[in-house]
C-alpha positions as a Markdown table, in Angstrom:
| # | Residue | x | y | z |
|---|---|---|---|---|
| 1 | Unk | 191.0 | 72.4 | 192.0 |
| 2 | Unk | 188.6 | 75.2 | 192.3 |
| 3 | Unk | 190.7 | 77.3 | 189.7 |
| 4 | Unk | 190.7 | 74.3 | 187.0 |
| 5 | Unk | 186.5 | 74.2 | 187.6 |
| 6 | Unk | 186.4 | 77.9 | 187.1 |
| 7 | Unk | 188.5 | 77.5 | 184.1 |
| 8 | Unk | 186.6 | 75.0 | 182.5 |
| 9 | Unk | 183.2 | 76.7 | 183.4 |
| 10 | Unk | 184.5 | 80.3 | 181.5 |
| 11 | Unk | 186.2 | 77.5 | 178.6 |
| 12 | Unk | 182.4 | 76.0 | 178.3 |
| 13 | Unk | 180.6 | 79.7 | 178.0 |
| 14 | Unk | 183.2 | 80.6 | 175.6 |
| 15 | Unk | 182.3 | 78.0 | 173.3 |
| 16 | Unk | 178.5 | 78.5 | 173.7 |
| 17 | Unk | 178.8 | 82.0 | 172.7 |
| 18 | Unk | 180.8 | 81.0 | 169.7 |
| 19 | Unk | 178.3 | 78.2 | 169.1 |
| 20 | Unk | 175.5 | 80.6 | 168.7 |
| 21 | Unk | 177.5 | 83.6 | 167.2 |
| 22 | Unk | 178.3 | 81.0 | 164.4 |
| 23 | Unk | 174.8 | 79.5 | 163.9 |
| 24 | Unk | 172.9 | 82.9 | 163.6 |
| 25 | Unk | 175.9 | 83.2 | 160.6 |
| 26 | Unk | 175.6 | 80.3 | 158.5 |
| 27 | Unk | 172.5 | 79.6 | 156.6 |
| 28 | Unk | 171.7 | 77.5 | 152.8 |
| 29 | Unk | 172.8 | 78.4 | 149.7 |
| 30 | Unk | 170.3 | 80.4 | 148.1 |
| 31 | Unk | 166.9 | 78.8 | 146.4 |
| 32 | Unk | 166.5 | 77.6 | 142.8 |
| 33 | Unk | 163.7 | 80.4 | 143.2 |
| 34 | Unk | 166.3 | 82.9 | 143.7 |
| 35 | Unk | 166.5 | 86.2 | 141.0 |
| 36 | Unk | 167.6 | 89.4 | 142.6 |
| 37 | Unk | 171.1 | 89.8 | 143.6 |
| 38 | Unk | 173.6 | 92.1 | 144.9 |
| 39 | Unk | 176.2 | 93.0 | 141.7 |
| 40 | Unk | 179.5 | 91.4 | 142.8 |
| 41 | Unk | 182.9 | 94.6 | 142.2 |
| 42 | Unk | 184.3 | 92.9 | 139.4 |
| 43 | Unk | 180.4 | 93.2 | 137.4 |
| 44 | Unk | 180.4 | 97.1 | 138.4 |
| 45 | Unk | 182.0 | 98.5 | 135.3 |
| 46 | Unk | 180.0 | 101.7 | 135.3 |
| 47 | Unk | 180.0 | 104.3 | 137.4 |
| 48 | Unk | 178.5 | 103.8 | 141.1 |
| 49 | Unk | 176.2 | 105.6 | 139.8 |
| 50 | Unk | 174.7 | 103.2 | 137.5 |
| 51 | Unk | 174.1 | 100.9 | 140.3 |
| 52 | Unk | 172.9 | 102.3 | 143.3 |
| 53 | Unk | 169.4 | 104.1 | 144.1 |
| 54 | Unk | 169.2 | 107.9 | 143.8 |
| 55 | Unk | 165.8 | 108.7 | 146.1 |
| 56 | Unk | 164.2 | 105.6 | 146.8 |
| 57 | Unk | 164.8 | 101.8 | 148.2 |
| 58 | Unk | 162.9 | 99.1 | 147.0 |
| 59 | Unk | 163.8 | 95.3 | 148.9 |
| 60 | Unk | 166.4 | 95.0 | 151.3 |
| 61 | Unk | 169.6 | 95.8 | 149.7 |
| 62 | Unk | 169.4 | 99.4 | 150.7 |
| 63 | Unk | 166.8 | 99.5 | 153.0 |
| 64 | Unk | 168.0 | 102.3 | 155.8 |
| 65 | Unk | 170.2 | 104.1 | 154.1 |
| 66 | Unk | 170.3 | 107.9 | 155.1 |
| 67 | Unk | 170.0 | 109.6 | 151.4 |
| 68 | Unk | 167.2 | 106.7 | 151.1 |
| 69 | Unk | 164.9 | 107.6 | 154.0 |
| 70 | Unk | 163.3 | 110.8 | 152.6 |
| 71 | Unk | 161.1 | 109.1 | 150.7 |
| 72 | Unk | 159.5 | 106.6 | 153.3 |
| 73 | Unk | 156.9 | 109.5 | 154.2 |
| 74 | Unk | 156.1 | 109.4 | 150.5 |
| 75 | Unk | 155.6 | 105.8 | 151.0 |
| 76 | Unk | 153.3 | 105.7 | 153.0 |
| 77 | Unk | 151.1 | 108.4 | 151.2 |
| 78 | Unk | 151.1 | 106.3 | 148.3 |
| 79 | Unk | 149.9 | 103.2 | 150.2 |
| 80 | Unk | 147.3 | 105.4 | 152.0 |
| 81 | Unk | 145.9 | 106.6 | 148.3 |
| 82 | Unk | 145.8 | 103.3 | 147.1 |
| 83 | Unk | 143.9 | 102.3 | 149.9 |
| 84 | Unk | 141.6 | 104.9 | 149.1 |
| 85 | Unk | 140.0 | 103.5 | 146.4 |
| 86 | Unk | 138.9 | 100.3 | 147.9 |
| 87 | Unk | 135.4 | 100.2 | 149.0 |
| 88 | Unk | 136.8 | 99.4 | 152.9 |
| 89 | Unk | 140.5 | 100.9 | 153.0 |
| 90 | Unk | 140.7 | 99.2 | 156.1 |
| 91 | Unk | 139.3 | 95.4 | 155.3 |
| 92 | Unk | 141.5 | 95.8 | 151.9 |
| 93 | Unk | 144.6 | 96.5 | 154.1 |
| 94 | Unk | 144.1 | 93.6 | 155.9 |
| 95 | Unk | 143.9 | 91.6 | 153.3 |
| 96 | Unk | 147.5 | 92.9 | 151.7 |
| 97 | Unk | 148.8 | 92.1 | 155.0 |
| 98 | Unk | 147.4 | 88.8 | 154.6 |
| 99 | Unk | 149.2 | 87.9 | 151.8 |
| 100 | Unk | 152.2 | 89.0 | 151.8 |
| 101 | Unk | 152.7 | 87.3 | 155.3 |
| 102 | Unk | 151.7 | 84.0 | 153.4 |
| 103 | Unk | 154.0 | 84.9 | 150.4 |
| 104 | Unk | 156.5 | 85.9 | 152.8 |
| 105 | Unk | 158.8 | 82.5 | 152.0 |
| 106 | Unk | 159.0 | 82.6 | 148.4 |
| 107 | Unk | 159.4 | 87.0 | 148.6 |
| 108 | Unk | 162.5 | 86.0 | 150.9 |
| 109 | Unk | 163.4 | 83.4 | 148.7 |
| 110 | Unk | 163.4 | 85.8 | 145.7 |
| 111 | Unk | 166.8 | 87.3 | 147.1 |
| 112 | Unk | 169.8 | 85.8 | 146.8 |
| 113 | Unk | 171.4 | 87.2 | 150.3 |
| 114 | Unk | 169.4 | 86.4 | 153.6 |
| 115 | Unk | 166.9 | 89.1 | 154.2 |
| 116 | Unk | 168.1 | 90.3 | 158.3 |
| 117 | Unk | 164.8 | 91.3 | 159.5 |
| 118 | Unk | 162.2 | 90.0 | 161.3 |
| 119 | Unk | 158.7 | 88.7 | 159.6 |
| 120 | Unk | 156.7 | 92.0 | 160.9 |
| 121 | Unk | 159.7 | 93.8 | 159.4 |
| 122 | Unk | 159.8 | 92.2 | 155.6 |
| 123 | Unk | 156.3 | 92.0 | 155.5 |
| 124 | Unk | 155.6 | 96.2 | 156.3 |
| 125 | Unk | 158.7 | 96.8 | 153.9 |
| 126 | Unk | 157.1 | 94.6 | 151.3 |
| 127 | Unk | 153.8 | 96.6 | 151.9 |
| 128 | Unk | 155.4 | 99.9 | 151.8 |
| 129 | Unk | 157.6 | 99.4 | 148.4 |
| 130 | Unk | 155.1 | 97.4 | 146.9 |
| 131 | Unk | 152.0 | 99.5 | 146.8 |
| 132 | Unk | 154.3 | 102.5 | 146.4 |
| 133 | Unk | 155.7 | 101.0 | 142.7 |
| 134 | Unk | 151.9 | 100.0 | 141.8 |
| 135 | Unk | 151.0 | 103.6 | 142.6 |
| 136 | Unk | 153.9 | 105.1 | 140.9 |
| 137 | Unk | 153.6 | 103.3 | 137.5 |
| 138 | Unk | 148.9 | 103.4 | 138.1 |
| 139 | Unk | 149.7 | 107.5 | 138.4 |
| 140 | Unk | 151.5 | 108.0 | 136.0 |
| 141 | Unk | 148.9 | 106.0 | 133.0 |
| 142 | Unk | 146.1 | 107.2 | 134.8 |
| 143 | Unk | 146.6 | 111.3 | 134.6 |
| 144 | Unk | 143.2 | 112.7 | 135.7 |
| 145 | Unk | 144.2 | 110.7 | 139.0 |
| 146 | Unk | 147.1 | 112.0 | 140.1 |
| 147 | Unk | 147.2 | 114.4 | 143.2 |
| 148 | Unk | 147.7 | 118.0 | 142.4 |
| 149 | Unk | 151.1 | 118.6 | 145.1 |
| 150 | Unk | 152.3 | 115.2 | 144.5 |
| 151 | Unk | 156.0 | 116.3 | 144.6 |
| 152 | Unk | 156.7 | 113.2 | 141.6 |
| 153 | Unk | 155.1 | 115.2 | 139.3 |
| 154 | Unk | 155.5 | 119.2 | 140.7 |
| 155 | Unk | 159.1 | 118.9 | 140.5 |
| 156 | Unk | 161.6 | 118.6 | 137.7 |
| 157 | Unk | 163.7 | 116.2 | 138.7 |
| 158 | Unk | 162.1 | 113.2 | 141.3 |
| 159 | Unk | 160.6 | 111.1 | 138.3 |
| 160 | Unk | 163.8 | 110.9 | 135.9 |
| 161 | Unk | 165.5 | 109.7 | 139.6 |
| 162 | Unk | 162.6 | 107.2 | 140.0 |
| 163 | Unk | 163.1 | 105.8 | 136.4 |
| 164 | Unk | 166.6 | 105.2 | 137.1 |
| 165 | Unk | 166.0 | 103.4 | 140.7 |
| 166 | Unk | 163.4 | 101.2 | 139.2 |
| 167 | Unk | 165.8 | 99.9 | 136.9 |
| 168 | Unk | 168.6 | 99.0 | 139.2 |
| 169 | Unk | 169.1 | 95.0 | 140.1 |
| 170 | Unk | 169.9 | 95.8 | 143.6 |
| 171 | Unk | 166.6 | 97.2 | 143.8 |
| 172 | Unk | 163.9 | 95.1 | 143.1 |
| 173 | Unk | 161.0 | 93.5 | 144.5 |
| 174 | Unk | 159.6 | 90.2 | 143.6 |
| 175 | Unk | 156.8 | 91.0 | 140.3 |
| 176 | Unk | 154.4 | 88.4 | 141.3 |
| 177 | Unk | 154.0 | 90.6 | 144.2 |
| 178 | Unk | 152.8 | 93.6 | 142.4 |
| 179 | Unk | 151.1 | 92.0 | 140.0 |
| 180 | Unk | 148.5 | 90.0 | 142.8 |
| 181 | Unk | 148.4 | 93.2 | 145.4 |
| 182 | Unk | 147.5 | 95.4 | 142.5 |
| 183 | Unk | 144.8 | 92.3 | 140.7 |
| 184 | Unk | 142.9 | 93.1 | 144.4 |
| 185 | Unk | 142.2 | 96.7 | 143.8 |
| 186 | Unk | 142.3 | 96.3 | 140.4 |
| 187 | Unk | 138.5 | 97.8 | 138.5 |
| 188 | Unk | 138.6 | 96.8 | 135.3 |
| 189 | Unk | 135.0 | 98.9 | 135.0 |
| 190 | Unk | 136.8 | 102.0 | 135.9 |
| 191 | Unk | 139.0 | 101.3 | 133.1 |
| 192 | Unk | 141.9 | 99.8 | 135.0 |
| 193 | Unk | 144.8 | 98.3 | 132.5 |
| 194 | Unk | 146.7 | 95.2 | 133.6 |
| 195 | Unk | 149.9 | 96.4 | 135.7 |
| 196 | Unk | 152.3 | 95.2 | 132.4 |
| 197 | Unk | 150.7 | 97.5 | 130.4 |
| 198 | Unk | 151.1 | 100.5 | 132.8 |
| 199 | Unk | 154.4 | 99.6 | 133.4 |
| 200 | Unk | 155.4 | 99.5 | 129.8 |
| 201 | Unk | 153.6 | 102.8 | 129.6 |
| 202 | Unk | 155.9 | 104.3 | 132.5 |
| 203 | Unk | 159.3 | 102.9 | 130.2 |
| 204 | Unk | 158.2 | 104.0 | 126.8 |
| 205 | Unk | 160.8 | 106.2 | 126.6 |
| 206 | Unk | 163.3 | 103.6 | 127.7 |
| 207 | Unk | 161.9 | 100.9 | 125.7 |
| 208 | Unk | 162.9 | 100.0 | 121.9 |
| 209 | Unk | 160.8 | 102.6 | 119.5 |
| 210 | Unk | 157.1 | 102.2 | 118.1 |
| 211 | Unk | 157.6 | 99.7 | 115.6 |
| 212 | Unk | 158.5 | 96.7 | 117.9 |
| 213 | Unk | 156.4 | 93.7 | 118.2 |
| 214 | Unk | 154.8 | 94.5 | 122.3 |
| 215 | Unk | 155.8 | 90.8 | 124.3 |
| 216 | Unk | 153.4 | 91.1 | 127.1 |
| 217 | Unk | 154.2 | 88.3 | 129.5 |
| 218 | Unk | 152.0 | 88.4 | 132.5 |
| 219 | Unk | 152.4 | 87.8 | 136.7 |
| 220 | Unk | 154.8 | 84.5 | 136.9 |
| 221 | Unk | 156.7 | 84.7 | 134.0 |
| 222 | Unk | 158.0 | 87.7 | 134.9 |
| 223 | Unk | 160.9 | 87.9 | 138.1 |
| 224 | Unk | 161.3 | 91.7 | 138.7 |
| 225 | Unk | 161.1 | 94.8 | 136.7 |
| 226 | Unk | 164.4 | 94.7 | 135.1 |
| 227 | Unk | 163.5 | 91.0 | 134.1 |
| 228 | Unk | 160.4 | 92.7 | 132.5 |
| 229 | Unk | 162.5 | 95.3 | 130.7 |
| 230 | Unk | 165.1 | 92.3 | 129.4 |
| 231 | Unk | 162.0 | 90.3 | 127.9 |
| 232 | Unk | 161.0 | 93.7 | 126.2 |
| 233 | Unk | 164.5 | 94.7 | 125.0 |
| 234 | Unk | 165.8 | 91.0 | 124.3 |
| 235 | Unk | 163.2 | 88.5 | 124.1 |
| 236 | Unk | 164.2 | 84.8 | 124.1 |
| 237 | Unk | 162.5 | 83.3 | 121.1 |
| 238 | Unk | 163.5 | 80.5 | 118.9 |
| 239 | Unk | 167.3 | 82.4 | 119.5 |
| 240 | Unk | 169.8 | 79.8 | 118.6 |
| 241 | Unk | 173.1 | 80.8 | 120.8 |
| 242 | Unk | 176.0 | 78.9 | 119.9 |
| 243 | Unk | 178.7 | 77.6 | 122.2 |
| 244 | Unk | 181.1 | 79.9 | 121.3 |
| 245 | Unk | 183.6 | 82.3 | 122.9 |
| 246 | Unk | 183.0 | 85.7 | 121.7 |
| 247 | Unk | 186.5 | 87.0 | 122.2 |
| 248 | Unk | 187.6 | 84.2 | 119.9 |
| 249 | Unk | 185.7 | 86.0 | 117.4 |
| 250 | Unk | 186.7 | 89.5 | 115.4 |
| 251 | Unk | 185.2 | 91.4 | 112.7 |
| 252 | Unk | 186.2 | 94.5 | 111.8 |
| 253 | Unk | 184.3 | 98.1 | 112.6 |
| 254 | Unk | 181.6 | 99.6 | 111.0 |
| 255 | Unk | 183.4 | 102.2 | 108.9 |
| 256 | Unk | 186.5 | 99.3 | 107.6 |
| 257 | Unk | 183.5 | 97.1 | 106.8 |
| 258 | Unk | 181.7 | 100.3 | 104.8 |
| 259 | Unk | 184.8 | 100.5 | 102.9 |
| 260 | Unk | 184.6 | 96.9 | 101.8 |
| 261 | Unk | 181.2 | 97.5 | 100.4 |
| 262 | Unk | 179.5 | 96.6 | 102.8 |
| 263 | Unk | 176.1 | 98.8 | 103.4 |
| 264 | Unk | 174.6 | 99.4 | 107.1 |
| 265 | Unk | 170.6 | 99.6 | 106.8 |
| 266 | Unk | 168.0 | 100.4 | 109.7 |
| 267 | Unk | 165.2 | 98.3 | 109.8 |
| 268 | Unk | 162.1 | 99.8 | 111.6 |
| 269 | Unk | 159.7 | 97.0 | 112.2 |
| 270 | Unk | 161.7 | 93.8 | 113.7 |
| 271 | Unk | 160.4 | 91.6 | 116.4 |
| 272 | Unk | 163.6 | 92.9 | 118.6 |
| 273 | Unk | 166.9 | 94.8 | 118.5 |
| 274 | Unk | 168.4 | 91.0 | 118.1 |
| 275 | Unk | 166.8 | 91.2 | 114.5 |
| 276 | Unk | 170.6 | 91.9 | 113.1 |
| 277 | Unk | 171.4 | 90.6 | 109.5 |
| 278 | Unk | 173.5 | 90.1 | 106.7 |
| 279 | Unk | 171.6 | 89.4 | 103.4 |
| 280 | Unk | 173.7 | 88.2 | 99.8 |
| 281 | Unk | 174.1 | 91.8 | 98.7 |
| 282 | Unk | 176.2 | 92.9 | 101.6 |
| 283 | Unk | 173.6 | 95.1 | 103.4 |
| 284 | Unk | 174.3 | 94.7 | 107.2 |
| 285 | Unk | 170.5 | 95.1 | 108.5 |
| 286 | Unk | 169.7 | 96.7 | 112.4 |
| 287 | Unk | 167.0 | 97.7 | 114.2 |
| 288 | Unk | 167.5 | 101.7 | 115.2 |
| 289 | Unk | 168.6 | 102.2 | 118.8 |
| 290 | Unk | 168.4 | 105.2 | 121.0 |
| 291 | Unk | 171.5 | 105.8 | 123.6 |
| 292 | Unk | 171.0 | 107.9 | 126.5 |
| 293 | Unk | 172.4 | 107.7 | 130.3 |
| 294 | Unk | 169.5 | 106.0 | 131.3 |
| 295 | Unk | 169.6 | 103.4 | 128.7 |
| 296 | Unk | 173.4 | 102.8 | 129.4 |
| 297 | Unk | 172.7 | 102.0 | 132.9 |
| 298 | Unk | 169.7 | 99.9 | 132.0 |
| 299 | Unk | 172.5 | 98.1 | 129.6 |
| 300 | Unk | 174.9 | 98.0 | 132.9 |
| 301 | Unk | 172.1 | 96.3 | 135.1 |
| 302 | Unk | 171.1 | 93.8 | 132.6 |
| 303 | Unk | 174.4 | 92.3 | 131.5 |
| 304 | Unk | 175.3 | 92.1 | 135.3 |
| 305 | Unk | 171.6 | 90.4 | 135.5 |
| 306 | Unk | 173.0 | 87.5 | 132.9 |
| 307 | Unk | 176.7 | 87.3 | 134.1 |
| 308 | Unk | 174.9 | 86.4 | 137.7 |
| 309 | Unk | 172.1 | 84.3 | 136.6 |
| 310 | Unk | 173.1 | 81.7 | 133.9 |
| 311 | Unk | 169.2 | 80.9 | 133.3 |
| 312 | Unk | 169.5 | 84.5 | 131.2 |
| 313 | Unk | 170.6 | 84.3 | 127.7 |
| 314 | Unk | 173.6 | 86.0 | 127.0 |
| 315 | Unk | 171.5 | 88.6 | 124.8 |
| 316 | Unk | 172.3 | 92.1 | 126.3 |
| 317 | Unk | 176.0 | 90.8 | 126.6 |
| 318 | Unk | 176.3 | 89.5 | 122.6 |
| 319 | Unk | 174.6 | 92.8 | 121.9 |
| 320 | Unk | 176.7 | 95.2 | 123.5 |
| 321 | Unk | 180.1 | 92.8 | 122.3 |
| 322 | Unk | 178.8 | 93.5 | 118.6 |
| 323 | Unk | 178.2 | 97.3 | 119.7 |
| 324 | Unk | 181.5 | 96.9 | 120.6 |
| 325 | Unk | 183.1 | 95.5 | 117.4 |
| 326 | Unk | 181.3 | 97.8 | 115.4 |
| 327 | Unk | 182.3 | 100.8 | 116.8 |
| 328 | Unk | 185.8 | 101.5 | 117.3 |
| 329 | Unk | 185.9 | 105.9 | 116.8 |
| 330 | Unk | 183.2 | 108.2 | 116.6 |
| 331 | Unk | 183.7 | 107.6 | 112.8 |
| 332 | Unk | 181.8 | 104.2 | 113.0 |
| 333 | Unk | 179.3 | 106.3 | 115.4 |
| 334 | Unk | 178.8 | 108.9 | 113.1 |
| 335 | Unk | 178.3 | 106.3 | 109.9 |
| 336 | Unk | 175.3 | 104.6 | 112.1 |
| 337 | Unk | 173.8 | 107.9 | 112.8 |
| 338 | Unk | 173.4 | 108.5 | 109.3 |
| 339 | Unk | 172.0 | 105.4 | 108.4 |
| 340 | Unk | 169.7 | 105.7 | 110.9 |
| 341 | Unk | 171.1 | 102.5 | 113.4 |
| 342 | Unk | 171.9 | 104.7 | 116.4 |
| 343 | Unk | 170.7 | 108.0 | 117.6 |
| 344 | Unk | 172.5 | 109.4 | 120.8 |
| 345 | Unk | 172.1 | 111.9 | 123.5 |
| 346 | Unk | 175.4 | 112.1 | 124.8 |
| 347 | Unk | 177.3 | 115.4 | 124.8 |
| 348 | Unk | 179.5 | 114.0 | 121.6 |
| 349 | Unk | 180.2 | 110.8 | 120.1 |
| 350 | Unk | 183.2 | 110.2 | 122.0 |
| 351 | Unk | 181.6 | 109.9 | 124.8 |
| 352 | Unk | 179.4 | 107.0 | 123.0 |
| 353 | Unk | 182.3 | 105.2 | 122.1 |
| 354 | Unk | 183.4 | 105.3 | 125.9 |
| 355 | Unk | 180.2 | 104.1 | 127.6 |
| 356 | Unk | 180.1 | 100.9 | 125.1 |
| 357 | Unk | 183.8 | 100.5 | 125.3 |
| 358 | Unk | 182.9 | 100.3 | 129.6 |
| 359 | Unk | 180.0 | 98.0 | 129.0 |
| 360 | Unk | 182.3 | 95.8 | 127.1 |
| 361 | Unk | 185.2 | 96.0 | 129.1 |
| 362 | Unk | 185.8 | 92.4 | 131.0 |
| 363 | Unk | 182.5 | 90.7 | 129.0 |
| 364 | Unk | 182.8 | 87.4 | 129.1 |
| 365 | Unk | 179.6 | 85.4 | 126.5 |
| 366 | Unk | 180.7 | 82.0 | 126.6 |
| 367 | Unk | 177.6 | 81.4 | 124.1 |
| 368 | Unk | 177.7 | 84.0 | 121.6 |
| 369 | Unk | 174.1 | 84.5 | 119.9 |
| 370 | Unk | 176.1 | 86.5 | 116.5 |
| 371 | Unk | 178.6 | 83.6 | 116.2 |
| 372 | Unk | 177.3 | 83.0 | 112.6 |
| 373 | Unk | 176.8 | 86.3 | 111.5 |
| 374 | Unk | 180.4 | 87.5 | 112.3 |
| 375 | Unk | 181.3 | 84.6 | 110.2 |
| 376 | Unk | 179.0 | 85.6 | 107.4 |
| 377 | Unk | 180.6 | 88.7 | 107.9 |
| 378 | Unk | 184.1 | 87.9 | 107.9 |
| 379 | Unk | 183.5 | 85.6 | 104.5 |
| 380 | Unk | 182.3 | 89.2 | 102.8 |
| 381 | Unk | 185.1 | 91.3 | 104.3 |
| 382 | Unk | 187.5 | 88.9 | 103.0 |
| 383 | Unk | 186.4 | 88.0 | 99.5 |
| 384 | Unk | 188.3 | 89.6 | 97.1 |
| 385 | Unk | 185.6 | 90.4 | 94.5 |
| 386 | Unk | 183.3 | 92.4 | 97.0 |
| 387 | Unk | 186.6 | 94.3 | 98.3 |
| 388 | Unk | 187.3 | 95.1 | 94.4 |
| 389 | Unk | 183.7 | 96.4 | 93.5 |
| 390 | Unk | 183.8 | 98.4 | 96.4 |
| 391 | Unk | 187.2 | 100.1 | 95.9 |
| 392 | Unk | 186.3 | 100.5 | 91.6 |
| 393 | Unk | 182.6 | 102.6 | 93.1 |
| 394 | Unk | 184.7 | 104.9 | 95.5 |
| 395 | Unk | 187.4 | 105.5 | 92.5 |
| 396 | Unk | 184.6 | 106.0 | 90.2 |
| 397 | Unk | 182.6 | 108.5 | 92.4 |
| 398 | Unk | 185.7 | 110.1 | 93.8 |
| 399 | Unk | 186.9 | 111.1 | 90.1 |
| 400 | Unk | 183.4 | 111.8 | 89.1 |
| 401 | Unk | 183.7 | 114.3 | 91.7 |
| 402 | Unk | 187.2 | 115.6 | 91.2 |
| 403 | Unk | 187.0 | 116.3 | 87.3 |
| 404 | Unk | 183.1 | 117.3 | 87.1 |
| 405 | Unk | 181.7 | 118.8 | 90.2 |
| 406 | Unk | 185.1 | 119.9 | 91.6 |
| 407 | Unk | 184.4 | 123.7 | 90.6 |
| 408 | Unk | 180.7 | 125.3 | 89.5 |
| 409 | Unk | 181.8 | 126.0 | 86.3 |
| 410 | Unk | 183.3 | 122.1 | 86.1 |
| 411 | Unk | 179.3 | 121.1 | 86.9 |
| 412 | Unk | 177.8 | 123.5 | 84.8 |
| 413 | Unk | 180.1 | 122.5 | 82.1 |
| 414 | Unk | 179.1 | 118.6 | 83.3 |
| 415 | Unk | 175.1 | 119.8 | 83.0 |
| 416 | Unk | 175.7 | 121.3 | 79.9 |
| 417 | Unk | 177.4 | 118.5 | 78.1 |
| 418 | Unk | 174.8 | 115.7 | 79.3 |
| 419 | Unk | 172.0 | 118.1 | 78.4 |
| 420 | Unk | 173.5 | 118.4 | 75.1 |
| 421 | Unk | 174.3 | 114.8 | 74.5 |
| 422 | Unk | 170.5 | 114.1 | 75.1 |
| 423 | Unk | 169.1 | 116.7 | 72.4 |
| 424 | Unk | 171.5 | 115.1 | 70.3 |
| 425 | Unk | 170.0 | 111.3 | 70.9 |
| 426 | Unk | 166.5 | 112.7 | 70.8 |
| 427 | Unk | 167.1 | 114.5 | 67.3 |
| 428 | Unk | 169.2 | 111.7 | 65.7 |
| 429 | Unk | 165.9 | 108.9 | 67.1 |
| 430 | Unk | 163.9 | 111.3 | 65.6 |
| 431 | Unk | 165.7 | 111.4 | 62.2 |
| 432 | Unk | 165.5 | 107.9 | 61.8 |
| 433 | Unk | 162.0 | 107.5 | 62.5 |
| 434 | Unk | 160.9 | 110.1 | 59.6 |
């Protein structure tokens, strides 16, 4: 008897402990409010690289990793120079702290996993990463202000790292949050910018060329940082995307589509890279884009941003499919380059054609925002008359070239003739005058 009530009482713990063990596990589905998000394997299709930090954390996601912590001293020198600059460093503190323990719900809400620490914890990690990005991106506009052995800017290498950390989605921090910390310090009478324009300032490099239309959207309307460079890249305006597979769709690559007359144009001054056209003469119109590591990643970060939030636009994703379509061999690169579409940094153009190839690779746009210009597209490639004018130019040039500039004396002899030909026009409009 004494055995079955020992039994039972060992039977009862058990199930208390499980009881507990599986109610600190379970928790809600995350909040409508919800924008940053850990990038599931089958969205990685870059290299690790592309996706995790370098130097710094920023959020949970990698909060505490080893290569990570170096930079928590540096932290904490940031906050303690942006404290600096209040009129009482210690009253402003307490104020931060203020709000970000009553903002704490809608910061935790922000990411899409649960957040494992306690409120003391989020709130001084909040503090820490916060007022080190407004001091980052308030340094770098405001040079005069910078500290002398700030290793950022003394070293050759920390602020390239820092560009590419900022721009990860597994390392963001909520934007409303640096946007009303940095409003409290903010002196507009010591010349102090709003933090979008600073922050545009840090990306200019990483941003679309001088020539694009700035969208400045301010505190609410933006989620994170990478949201704020999508809006800048891609913005959402009067866009019409039409439900429509993209890999249903095929038109041929730039250098097949050249050969069918069709002429690729840059276009310097659009509202967006999104401002692609065809126009009635058969000049395929794009805004000029740069391609470097940096922007590849930033590419990598935002599709994965849309393929896990279906609030985005598919914009980066139709843009990078039409990269895609257009660029089959570093022929079509090399066409693009010397209309002045695409400029790269990459080693060759090979490796070009491989890093949109990877972006591309998987992509699944269910609401295709170039549906009706591959079709546009298609109906050029395919009528006759366009394909006939085209080969009749090439024939043209190309025995223009074979029977009179083939050899010097072939274009002297060319020179010679038309000069020739022209005295003899002048003289014989001449004789009929008189």
């Amino acid at each position: 008897m004494e055995a079955n009530q020992v039994s039972v009482q060992i039977d009862s713990s058990s199930e208390d402990e499980l009881f507990y063990s599986i109610k600190q596990k379970i928790h809600p589905m995350p909040s409508i409010e919800c924008c940053i998000y850990r990038i599931p394997e089958c969205l990685r299709i870059l290299p690790k690289e592309a996706y995790v930090p370098k130097i710094v954390s920023l959020g949970p996601f990698h909060k505490g990793r080893d290569s990570l912590l170096a930079m928590e001293e540096h932290k904490r020198w940031y906050l303690h120079a942006l404290l600096s600059r209040a009129s009482v460093p210690d009253q402003c503190l307490r104020h931060f702290l203020n709000y970000i323990r009553e903002s704490e719900g809608q910061a935790r809400a922000s990411y899409a996993e649960a957040v494992n620490l306690s409120s003391d914890e989020f709130v001084e990690m909040i503090l820490l990463d916060a007022c080190f990005t407004i001091e980052l991106f308030y340094n770098y506009g405001r040079v005069e202000l910078r500290n002398d052995n700030d290793p950022i800017y003394i070293t050759s290498w920390m602020l390239s790292s820092l560009k590419h950390d900022l721009i990860l989605l597994e390392n963001q921090l909520p934007f409303f949050l640096l946007v009303d910390l940095f409003d409290m310090i903010r002196d507009p009478d010591k010349g102090d910018l709003h933090l979008e324009e600073y922050v545009r300032y840090f990306f200019r490099d990483v941003l679309p060329p001088t020539g694009y239309s700035t969208h400045r959207y301010y505190g609410t309307h933006i989620n994170h940082l990478l949201d704020f460079l999508h809006t800048q890249f891609f913005p959402d305006r009067g866009l019409t995307l039409l439900e429509s597979e993209a890999g249903g769709q095929h038109i041929e690559c730039a250098t097949e589509l050249n050969n069918a007359g069709m002429k690729f144009e840059a276009t310097h001054f659009g509202q967006s890279l999104l401002d692609i056209s065809l126009n009635k003469d058969g000049v395929f119109q794009m805004p000029l884009i740069y391609f470097d590591q940096t922007v590849s990643y930033l590419m990598g970060n935002l599709i994965a941003l849309e393929q896990c939030d279906s609030r985005y636009a598919p914009l980066v994703s139709s843009y990078v499919v039409l990269l895609d379509s257009l660029i089959a061999a570093p022929k079509d690169v090399r066409l693009l380059r010397r209309e002045a579409i695409i400029d790269s940094f990459f080693r060759d153009d090979e490796e070009l054609v491989s890093i949109i190839k990877q972006l591309s690779k998987g992509l699944t746009v269910s609401r295709f925002l170039f549906a009706e210009l591959y079709t546009q597209v298609n109906c050029y490639y395919h009528t006759d008359w366009n394909r006939w004018k085209a080969n009749l130019r090439r024939d043209y040039i190309h025995t223009l070239k074979r029977d009179y500039f083939g050899t010097p004396w072939a274009f002297i002899s060319f020179i010679a003739a038309t000069v020739l030909l022209f005295l003899t026009l002048t003289q014989t409009i001449f004789s009929i005058i008189s």
